[in-house]
C-alpha positions, 0 to 999 in steps of 0.5 A: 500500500503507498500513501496518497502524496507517495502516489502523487509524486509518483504521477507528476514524475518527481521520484522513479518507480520501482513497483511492479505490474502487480503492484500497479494493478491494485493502484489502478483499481483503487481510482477505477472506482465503477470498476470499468477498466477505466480511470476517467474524471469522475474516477478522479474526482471522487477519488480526490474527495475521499482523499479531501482534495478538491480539483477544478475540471481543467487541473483534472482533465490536466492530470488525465491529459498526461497518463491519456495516452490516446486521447480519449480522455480515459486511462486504461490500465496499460496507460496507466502502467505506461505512464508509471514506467517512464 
């Protein structure tokens, strides 16, 4: 388990990551809230509330926009997993 600033700075690219697939998974499926393979913004969203963090729709679309790799404004998995190993 990591702690939610571990997994921000995680994102933003601050530290390297040294979790494996596995270990990734179960971060993914914490945000996948409606567990549709997806992480979109209302994923986000909800995630950052219980979290007590609050986001506008512009530094959410941001966040997606750089683990989106495709563009359509959701996060798979494999992106997600992508966006962790560079």
């Amino acid at each position: 388990m990591i702690e939610f600033p571990e997994f921000l700075a995680m994102v933003s690219g601050k530290v390297p990551t040294t979790l494996n697939r596995s270990q990734l998974e179960r971060i993914f499926k914490v945000f996948d809230v409606d567990n549709s393979g997806e992480i979109n913004a209302e994923n986000l969203k909800r995630m950052f509330k219980i979290f007590g963090q609050t986001f506008d729709d512009k530094t959410i679309a941001s966040m997606l926009g750089e683990a989106d790799f495709d563009g359509d404004g959701k996060v798979r998995l494999e992106d997600f997993v992508k966006l962790m190993h560079i």
